[in-house]
C-alpha angles and dihedrals in degrees: 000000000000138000128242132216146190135249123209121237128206101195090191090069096067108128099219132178132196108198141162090211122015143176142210153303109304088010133118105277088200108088120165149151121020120316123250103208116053131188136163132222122197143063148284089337102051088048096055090239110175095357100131104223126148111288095007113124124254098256118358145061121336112185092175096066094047111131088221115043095005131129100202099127089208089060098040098201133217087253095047083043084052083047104069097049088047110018089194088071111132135173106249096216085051084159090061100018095235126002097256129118136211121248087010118139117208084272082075087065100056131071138044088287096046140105105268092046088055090044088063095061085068089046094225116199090202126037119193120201137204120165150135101063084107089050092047098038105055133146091268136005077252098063102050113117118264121257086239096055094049094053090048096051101045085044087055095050088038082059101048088046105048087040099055097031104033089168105050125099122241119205115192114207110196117236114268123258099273091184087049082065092055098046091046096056110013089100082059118100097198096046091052102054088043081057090044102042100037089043088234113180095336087182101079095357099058113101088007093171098055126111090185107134096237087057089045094057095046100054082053087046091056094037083055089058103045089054092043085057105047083052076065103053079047106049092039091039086057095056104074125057108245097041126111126175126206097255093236090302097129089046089053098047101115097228104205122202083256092061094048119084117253089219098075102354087234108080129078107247104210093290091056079046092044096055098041086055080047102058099034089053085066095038090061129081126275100267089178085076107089100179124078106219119244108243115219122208124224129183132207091233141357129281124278095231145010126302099032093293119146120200096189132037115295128186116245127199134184139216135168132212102243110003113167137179107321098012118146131204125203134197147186144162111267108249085042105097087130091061129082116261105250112223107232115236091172152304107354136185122243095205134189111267142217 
């Protein structure tokens, strides 16, 4: 047997913080105002691929139409949007526009060859990112990539990212309604034989006309998993500090034929831009407020002895100042700068320990 004792808490030497936008474990918890350095993580869509603007090629990549980084003035970007509250805003890949790449699946974000590592080299103070269509649309419901896989690979670029750039934000977009697409189009001739021909998301898009029950179930089937991924961009997302993910806003955009390109029937054209910029802008926090609040700690009881000490659990709650929509508070024990910050969801107990 073994004895156990018990350690004294002072619950007054929390170190809390109450932000809007926040980072991660040994940054900076302040985080205020618009960023300066912007970069973009994801696929097709973040690259403007197949959108038909003016100036954009016939098939291929248009940077200036990503609803992210672009310049495109019709699609008034997130980074244009940055732009009028801090005109010195640049993209910090100015060569490539953002550090996305067509065709790529949240695999392309991990590993020292991945996206989020490349992103570091430009020292973004903002990272936007967009990612999981490609794991959704494969060639089969067969081929789409695990649940498991995905979390391992967009834990391993939040990582890199928040390691190497403990300051940055990070903004998580969720993965569009693939089976709004579908449902949009699938009553389109045209669309249904470029799906067909050009083999284009097979995994929800093959047979699209079909009402036969096997091709019902798998359309669900797809729609399952790409709501099962974006859960995931938004468990691991929450667990580091200056991380905010889109609540579900880019999911929900309701995505009509007029905003889908004509090349391939699949990517957004500069309305479709426009109104992804549109909603993640939103989504995002309030960079015109420039104070972080001041958080205040309260306690279900007082202390058991002098000086503020407690010997036994006590309930802790937070409030800030002036918390608005979308604010955040994080906490964690003083002597514990090594350790993750801990979002607060709400009254904890700080309890004896072993």
């Amino acid at each position: 047997m073994h004895q156990l004792h018990r350690r004294v808490l002072r619950v007054a030497a929390l170190a809390i913080c109450s932000l809007t936008a926040t980072t991660a474990a040994q940054a900076s918890p302040a985080k205020v105002g618009p960023p300066t350095r912007v970069t973009a993580l994801g696929d097709s869509i973040t690259r403007g691929y197949n959108s038909q603007g003016s100036g954009c090629p016939f098939t291929g990549d248009c940077p200036a139409n990503s609803w992210a980084t672009g310049t495109n003035a019709g699609v008034n970007s997130y980074l244009a949007r940055v732009k009028v509250l801090n005109s010195a805003a640049v993209q910090s890949n100015p060569v490539r526009g953002n550090d996305a790449v067509t065709g790529a699946r949240v695999a392309g974000l991990a590993g020292p060859t991945g996206q989020a590592q490349t992103a570091v080299a430009g020292n973004p103070d903002l990272v936007l990112i967009e990612i999981g269509a490609n794991d959704v649309c494969t060639s089969s419901e067969a081929a789409m990539t695990s649940v498991a896989s995905f979390q391992t690979s967009f834990t391993d670029a939040m990582n890199r990212l928040t390691t190497n750039l403990p300051d940055a934000r990070i903004m998580v977009s969720s993965i569009p309604n693939i089976f709004n697409l579908w449902n949009v189009l699938h009553t389109n001739a045209t669309a249904r034989g470029t799906w067909s021909l050009f083999g284009i998301c097979q995994s929800m898009l093959a047979n699209s006309n079909s009402t036969a029950a096997a091709d019902v179930t798998r359309r669900a089937n797809v729609q399952v998993r790409n709501q099962a991924f974006n859960g995931v961009l938004q468990s691991v997302c929450a667990q580091y500090i200056h991380c905010r993910y889109d609540g579900g806003a880019a999911y929900g955009i309701n995505f009509l034929a007029s905003d889908v390109g004509t090349l391939d029937y699949f990517h957004p054209n500069t309305n479709g831009q426009a109104k992804a910029a549109a909603v993640a802008w939103t989504a995002g926090p309030d960079y015109t407020d420039l104070t972080a609040p001041t958080t205040t700690i309260s306690r279900d009881r007082p202390a058991d002895g002098s000086s503020d000490w407690y010997r036994n659990p006590v309930i802790v709650s937070l409030t800030a100042n002036d918390a608005t929509a979308g604010s955040e508070f994080f906490y964690k024990l003083d002597g514990a700068a090594d350790l993750p910050w801990t979002k607060y969801t709400g009254p904890f107990s700080i309890s004896t320990e072993a």
